[in-house]
C-alpha positions as CSV (number, residue, x, y, z in Angstrom):
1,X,0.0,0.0,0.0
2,X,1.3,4.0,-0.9
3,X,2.2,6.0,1.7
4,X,-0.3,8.6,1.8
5,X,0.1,12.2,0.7
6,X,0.3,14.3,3.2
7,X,0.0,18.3,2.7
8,X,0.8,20.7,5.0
9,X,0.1,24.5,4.3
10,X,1.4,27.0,6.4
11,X,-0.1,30.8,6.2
12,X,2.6,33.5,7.6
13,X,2.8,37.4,7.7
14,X,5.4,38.7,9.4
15,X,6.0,36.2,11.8
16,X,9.9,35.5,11.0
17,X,10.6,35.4,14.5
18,X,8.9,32.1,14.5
19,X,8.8,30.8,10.7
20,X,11.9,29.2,11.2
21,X,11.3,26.9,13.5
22,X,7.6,25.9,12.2
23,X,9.9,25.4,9.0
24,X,12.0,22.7,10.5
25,X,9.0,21.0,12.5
26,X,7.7,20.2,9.2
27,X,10.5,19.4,7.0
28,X,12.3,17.3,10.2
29,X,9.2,15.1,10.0
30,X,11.3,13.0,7.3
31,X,7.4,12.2,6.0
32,X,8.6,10.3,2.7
33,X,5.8,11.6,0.8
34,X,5.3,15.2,2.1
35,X,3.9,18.0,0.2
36,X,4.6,21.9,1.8
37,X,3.1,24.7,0.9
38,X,4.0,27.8,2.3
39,X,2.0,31.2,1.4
40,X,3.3,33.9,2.9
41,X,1.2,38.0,3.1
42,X,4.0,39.6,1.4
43,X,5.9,40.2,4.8
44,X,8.6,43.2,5.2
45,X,11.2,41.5,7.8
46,X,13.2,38.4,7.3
47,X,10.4,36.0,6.4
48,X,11.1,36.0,3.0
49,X,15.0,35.1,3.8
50,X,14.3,32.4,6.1
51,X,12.0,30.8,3.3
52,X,14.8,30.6,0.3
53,X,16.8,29.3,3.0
54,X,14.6,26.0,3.1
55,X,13.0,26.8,-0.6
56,X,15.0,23.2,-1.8
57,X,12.5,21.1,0.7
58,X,9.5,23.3,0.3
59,X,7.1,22.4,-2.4
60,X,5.6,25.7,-3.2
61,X,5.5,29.0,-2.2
62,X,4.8,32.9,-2.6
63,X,5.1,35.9,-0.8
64,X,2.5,38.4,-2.2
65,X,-0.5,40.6,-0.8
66,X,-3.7,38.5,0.5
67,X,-6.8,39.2,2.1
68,X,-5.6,37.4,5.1
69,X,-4.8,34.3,6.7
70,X,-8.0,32.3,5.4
71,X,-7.0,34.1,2.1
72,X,-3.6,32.4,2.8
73,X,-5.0,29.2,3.6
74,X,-7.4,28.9,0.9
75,X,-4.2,29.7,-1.7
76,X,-2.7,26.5,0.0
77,X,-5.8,24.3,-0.1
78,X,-6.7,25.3,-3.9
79,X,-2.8,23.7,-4.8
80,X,-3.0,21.1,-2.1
81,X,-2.5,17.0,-3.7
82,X,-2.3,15.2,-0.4
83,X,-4.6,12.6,0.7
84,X,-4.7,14.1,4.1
85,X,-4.4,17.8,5.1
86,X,-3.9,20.4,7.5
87,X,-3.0,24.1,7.9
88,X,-0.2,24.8,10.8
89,X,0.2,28.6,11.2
90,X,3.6,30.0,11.3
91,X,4.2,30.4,15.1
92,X,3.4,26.9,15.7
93,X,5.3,23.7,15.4
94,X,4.4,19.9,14.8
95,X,5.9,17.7,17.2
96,X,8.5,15.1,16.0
97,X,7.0,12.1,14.3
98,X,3.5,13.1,14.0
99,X,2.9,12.8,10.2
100,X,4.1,9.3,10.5
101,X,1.6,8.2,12.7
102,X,-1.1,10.5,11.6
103,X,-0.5,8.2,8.2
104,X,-0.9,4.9,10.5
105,X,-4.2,6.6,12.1
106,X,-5.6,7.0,8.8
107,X,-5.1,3.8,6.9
108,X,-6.4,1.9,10.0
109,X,-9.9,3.8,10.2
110,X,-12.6,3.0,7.8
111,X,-13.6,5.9,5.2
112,X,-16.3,7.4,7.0
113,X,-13.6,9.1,9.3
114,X,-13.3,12.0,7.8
115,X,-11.0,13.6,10.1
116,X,-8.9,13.1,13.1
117,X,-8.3,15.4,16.2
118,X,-5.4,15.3,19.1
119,X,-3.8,16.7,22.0
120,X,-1.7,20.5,21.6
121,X,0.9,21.8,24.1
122,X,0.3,25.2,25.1
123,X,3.6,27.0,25.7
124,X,5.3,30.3,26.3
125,X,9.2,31.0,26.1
126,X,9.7,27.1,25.8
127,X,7.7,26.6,28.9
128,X,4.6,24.6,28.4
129,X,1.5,25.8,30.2
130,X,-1.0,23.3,29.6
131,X,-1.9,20.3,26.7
132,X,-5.2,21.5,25.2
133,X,-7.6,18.3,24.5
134,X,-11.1,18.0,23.8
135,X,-14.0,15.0,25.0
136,X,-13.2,11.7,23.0
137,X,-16.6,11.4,22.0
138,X,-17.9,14.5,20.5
139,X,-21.8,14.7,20.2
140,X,-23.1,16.9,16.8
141,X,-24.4,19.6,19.1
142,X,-20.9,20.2,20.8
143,X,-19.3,19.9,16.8
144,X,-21.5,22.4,16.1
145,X,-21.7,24.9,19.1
146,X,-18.1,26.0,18.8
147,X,-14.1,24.7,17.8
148,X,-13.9,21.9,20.5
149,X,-10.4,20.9,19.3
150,X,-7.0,21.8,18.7
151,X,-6.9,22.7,15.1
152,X,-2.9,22.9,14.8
153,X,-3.5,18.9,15.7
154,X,-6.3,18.1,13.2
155,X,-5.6,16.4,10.2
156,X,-8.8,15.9,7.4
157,X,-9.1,13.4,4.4
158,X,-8.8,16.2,1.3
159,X,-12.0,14.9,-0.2
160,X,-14.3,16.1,1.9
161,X,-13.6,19.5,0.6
162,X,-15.3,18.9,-2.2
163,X,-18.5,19.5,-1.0
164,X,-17.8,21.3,2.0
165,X,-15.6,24.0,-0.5
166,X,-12.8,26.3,1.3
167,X,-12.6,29.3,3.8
168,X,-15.0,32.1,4.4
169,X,-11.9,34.7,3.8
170,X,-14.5,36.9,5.4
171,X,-13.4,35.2,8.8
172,X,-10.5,35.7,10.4
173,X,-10.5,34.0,13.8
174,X,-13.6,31.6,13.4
175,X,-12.6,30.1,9.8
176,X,-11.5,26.8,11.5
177,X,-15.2,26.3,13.2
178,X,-17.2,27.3,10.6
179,X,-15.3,24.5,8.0
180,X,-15.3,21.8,10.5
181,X,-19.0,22.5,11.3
182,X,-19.6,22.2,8.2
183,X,-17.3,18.6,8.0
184,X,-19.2,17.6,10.8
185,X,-22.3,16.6,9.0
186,X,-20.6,14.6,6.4
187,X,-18.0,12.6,8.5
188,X,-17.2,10.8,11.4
189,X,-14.3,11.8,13.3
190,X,-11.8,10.4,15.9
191,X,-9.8,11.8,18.7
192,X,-6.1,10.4,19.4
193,X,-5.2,10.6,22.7
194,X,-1.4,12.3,21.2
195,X,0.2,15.6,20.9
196,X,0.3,16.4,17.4
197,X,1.6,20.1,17.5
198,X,3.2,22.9,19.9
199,X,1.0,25.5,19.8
200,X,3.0,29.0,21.1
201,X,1.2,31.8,23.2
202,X,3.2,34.9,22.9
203,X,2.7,38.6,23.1
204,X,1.7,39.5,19.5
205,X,-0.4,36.0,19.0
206,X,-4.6,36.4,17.9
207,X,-5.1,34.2,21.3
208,X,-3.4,36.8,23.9
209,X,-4.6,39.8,21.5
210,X,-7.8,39.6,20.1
211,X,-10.2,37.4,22.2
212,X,-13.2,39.5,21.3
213,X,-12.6,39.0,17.5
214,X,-13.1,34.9,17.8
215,X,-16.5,35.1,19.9
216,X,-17.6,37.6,17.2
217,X,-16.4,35.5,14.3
218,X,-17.8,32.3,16.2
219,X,-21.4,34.3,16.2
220,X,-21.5,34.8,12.7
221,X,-20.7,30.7,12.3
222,X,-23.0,30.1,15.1
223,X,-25.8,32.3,12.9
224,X,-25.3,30.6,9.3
225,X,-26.3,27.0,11.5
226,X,-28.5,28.7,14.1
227,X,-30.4,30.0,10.2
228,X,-30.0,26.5,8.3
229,X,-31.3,23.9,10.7
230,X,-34.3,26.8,11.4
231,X,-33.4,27.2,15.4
232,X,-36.2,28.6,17.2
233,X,-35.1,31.3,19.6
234,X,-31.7,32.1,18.4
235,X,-32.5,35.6,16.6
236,X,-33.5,37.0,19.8
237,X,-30.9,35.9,22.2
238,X,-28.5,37.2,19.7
239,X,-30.2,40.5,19.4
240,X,-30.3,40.4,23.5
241,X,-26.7,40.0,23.3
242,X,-25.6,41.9,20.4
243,X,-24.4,39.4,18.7
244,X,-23.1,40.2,15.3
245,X,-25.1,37.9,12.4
246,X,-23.5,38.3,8.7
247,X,-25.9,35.4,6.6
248,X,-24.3,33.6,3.9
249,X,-26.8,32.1,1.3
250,X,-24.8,29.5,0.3
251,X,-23.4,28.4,4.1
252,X,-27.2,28.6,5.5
253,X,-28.3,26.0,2.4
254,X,-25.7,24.0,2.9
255,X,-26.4,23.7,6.5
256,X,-30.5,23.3,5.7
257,X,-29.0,20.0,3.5
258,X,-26.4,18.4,5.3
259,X,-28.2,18.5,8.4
260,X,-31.8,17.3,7.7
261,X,-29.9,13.9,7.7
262,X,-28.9,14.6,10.9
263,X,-30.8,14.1,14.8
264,X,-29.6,17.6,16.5
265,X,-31.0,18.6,19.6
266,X,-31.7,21.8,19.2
267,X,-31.8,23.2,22.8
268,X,-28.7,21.1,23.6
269,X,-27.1,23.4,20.5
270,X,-28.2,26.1,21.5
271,X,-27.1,25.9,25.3
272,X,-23.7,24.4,24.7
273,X,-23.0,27.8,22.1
């Protein structure tokens, strides 16, 4: 059997401080049949450098203006070959050995696992804070309330975007929920009880910074759904809370599809968002 493809894409702006290292996490896998893609915003410090350094192991890559990091992303995913794929942003790190077993994961589970799902350290200045893991057995209302997993440790069969299609570039800190919601109503998934990537808190990082910006990008996924299954009750909370709704005809029909196969307790939703 063919080792399967693997693609990794990583998105990066100005983060040479950092690329380095998420560099050699990836190529140090020594992943016989690895595909890299690196898309960088068109950065003004020594990204650009750091990237011809390693340009020999690196598959693709460009450094020109975007619309962002799900822009970024979306560049990768478009050029993507690999069987199995994930993003891992430039000031994270995969841990040693992870593609090789992510490989082993995937050709042991049957084709209705769609995705897998592990543990992420948490550190600071080298100093790990905490491993971030979610339940093993996600119900649909938790996969559909909110990100309930590490994504830097999530690894998805590339087929599924076919019908799920890419990004919302119009998200910048709730892309990652609002694609795996919507992988959630064509797949199973598994967690792995292993830490797949090193995920680094530091001063300039969208998790110290700008809080406020996922639970209002979350609200917008949380809408599309909240719109597509038809939940009772939701337009009013939001407007209780100000909650900010932005509806997307296409994401509220595909949600009104994919999940009229699908048992959701809608109250259970609700709460858990």
């Amino acid at each position: 059997m063919a080792t399967p493809k693997i693609s990794i894409i990583t998105p990066s702006f100005n983060q040479g401080r950092f690329l380095e290292d998420t560099i050699r996490s990836v190529i140090e896998q020594d992943y016989p049949n690895l595909e890299y893609i690196l898309i960088d915003g068109g950065s003004s410090d020594q990204s650009v450098d750091i990237i011809r350094k390693y340009e020999s192991q690196i598959d693709y890559w460009v450094s020109e203006n975007d619309l962002g990091q799900s822009d970024a992303i979306n560049k990768g995913l478009q050029r993507a070959t690999g069987d199995i794929i994930t993003w891992l942003c430039s000031d994270d790190m995969l841990t040693p050995g992870s593609l090789s077993l992510v490989a082993q994961i995937f050709e042991s589970l049957p084709e209705n696992i769609g995705f897998i799902h592990g543990v992420s350290e948490l550190f600071r200045d080298n100093v790990t804070i905490r491993h971030v893991r979610c339940t093993k057995n996600l119900s649909m209302e938790r996969m559909l309330a909110g990100m309930t997993f590490p994504q830097p440790s999530s690894f998805f069969r590339r087929r599924l975007l076919d019908e799920t299609g890419f990004l919302d570039t119009g998200l910048h800190y709730g892309m990652d929920y609002d694609l795996f919601s919507r992988m959630a109503l064509l797949t199973d998934s598994r967690f792995v009880e292993h830490s797949f990537s090193r995920y680094r808190i530091h001063d300039a990082s969208k998790t110290v910074n700008h809080t406020s910006r996922f639970f209002h990008d979350w609200a917008i996924v949380f809408s599309n759904i909240a719109a597509g299954i038809e939940l009772a009750g939701y337009d009013d909370i939001f407007k209780e809370l100000d909650l900010p709704t932005r509806f997307v005809a296409q994401r509220v029909a595909y949600f009104r599809k994919h999940a009229s196969y699908q048992s959701i307790d809608r109250e259970k939703l609700l709460y858990y968002f």
